[in-house]
N, C-alpha and C positions, 0 to 999 in steps of 0.2 A: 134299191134301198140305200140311205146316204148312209156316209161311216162319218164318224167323228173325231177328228183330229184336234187333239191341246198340246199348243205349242207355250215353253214356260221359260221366258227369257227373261235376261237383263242387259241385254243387248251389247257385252261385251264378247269378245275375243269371239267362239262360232256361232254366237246368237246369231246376228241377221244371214250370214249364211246354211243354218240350220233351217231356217223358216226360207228361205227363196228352194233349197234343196224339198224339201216337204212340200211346197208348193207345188212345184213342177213335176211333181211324180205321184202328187194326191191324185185321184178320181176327181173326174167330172162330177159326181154326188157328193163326194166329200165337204162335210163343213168344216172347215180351219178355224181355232177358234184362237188369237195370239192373248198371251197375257204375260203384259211387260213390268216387273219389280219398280221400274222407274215413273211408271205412269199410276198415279194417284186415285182412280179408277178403279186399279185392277187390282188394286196391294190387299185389299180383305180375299176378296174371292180367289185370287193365288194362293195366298196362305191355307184356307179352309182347303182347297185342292190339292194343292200339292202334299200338305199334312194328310189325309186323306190316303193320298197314292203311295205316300212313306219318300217322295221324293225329298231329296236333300242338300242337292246339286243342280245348278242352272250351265246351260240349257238343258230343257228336258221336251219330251215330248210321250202324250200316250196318242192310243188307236184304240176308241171305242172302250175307252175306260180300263187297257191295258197298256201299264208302262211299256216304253221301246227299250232297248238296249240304246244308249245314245253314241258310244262308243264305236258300236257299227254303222251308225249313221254317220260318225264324222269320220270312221274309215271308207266311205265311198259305196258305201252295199244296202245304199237306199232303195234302189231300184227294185234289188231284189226283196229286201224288206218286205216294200210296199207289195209288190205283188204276189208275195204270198200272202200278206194279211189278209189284200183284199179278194183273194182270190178264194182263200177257204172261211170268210165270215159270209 
């Protein structure tokens, strides 16, 4: 079964490093979904989402329509993160 990963950047300071980090330690099933503040595209559907999640700060990231702690992902403890998410959903 895939997991769902939103990734919510503006691609400054650990944006693109948050999404290469979440990439490489996503699931093979995992769908990555990126939405960039800067890309004209993505600027409603961010908003409706992330107002939604109660996010309020970029970069952010959920798993399956639960916010991450982002803090721990840019303290290095993605790994582990990711594999308990994906291990008890």
């Amino acid at each position: 079964m895939s997991k769902n990963i939103e990734i919510f950047t503006d691609r400054l300071k650990f944006g693109d490093e948050i999404i290469n980090k979440v990439s490489e330690y996503a699931c093979s099933k995992c769908v990555i979904t990126v939405y960039d503040i800067n890309n004209a595209d993505d600027t409603n559907e961010m908003h409706i989402k992330t107002n939604a999640y109660g996010i309020n700060k970029l970069p952010a990231v959920t798993f399956d329509g639960k916010v991450v702690n982002i803090e721990m992902l840019k303290g290095g403890h993605i790994r582990n993160i990711f594999q308990h998410l994906i291990g008890r959903s």
